[in-house]
N, C-alpha and C positions, 0 to 999 in steps of 0.2 A: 135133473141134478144140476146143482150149483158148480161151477167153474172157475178157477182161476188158472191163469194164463201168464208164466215170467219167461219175460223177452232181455235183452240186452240189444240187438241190434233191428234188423230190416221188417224180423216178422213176416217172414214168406209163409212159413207152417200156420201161427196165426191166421193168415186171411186163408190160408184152406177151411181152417173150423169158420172162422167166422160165414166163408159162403157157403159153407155146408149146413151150417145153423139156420142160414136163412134157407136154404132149400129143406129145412125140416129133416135134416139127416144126422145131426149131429146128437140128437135122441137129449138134448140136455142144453142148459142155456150159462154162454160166456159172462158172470156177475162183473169180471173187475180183470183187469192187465195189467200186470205192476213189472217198470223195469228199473235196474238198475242204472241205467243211463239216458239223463233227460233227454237229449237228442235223439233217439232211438225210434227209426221211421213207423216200428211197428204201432208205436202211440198215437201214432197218427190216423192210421188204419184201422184201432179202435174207435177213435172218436170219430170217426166218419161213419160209423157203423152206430155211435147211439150207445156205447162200452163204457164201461166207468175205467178210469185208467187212473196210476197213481205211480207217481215216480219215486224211489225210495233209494239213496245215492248211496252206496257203500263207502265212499269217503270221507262222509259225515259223520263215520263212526269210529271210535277210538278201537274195537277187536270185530271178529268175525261173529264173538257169542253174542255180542251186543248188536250186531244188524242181523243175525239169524233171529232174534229174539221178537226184532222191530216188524220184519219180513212176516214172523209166523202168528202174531198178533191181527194185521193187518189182513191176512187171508181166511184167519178165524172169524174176525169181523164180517169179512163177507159172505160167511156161512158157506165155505165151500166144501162139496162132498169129494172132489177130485184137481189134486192140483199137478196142471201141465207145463212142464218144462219146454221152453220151445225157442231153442237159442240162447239162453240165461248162461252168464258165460263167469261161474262163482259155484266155488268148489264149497258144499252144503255142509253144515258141522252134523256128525250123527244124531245129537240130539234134537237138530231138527226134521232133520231124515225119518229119527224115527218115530217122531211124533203123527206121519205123515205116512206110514208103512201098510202098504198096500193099496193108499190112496194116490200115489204120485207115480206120475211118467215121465220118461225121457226119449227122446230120441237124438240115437247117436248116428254121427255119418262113419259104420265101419259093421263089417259082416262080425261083431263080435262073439268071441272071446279075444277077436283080431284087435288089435291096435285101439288100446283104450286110451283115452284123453285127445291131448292137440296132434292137430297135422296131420290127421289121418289119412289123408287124397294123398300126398309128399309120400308119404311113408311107406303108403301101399303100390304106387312106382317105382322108388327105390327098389323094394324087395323084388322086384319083376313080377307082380303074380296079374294075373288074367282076368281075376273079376275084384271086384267090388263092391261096394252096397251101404245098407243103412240098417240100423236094428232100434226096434220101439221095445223099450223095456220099464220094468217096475227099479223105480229107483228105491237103493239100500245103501248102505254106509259106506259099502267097498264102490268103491269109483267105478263107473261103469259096466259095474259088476251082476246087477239085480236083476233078475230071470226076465231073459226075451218072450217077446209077444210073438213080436213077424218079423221077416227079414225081408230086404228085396234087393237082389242082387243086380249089376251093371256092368257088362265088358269092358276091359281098360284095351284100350286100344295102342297099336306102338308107338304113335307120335302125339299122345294125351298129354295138357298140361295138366295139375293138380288145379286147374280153375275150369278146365276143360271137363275132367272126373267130377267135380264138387258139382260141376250145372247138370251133370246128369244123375247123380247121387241126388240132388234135392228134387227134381221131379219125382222121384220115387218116393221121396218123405212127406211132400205133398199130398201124395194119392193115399199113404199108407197111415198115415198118421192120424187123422182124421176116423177113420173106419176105427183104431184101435181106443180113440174117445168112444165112439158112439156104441161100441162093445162093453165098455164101461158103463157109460151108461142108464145101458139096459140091461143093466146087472149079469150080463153072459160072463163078463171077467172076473177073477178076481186072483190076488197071489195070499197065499198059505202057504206057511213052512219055507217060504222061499222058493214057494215054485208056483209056476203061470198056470192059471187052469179056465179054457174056455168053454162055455157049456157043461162044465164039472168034467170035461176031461184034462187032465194034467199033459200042457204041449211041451214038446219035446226042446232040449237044451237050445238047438237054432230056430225054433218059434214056431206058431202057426203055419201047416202044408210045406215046414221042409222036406228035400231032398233027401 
């Protein structure tokens, strides 16, 4: 399967797939990486890699319908079967969302239905709670909202900073991220009706072998 890849900054999740790809595990091949921010180290890491990459500035545009429009043009163009969000930091209009339903992922750092959007490391120390995590899900209109895949949780410890939480939160998106492409795929995934189903069984609302 065809891939596309939107970044906005470092591309840590990116170079998972991308070395997963090259060990043959990523079941499907990276076509293009497109960020919204020229400087975004991740672009770099594609083109080291032999990645078509394309830079596509949200600034440059007078509304959001007018660069969702430019955005979803450019990912057709590269005949993509699955388009992966992986740090892309722009809140997606529905009608691009849903032009793309079923086929796009995300992955958030928060065990949700917990603390959708920004700051989620901050917020989840504020509240006191004990664990943490990250959740890979099908993205849909409602923010953060689209049926989880897998979760992977992480103990917040009592003297954690939220930069302390976020480095061990993204080892976990690292590892888990990647597996939830290559489930893709190889057509094991797929979301109906708004709900995850791997190997035709529908996973449960916290994802893949929760608790």
């Amino acid at each position: 399967m065809s891939i596309v890849v939107l970044i906005s900054g470092n591309g840590s999740n990116l170079q998972a797939m991308i070395d997963q790809q090259a060990a043959g595990k990523l079941h499907g091949r990276i076509a293009l990486v497109i960020s919204n921010n020229g400087d975004a180290y991740g672009l770099n890491r594609a083109e080291d890699a032999g990645i078509e990459t394309l830079c596509l500035d949200h600034r440059q545009f007078d509304s959001r319908e007018g660069y969702d429009e430019a955005l979803r043009q450019a990912i057709d163009n590269a005949g993509a079967d699955l388009v992966v969000l992986a740090g892309f930091m722009r809140i997606l209009t529905p009608e691009f969302v849903n032009h793309y339903a079923g086929r796009m992922l995300n992955v958030h750092p928060s065990l949700l239905p917990k603390y959708k959007g920004l700051n989620t490391h901050a917020r989840a120390l504020e509240a006191g709670d004990d664990e943490h995590g990250a959740s890979v899900h099908f993205v849909t209109p409602e923010l953060d909202g689209g049926p989880v895949v897998i979760q992977a949780k992480v103990p917040i410890f009592t003297d954690d900073t939220a930069d302390e939480l976020a480095s061990r939160v993204q080892v976990q998106e690292r590892s888990m991220y990647p597996l939830v492409v290559a489930w893709y795929c190889q057509g094991r995934l797929k979301m109906d009706n708004n709900k995850a189903y791997l190997d035709g069984q529908e996973l449960p609302p916290t994802g893949y072998a929760a608790d």
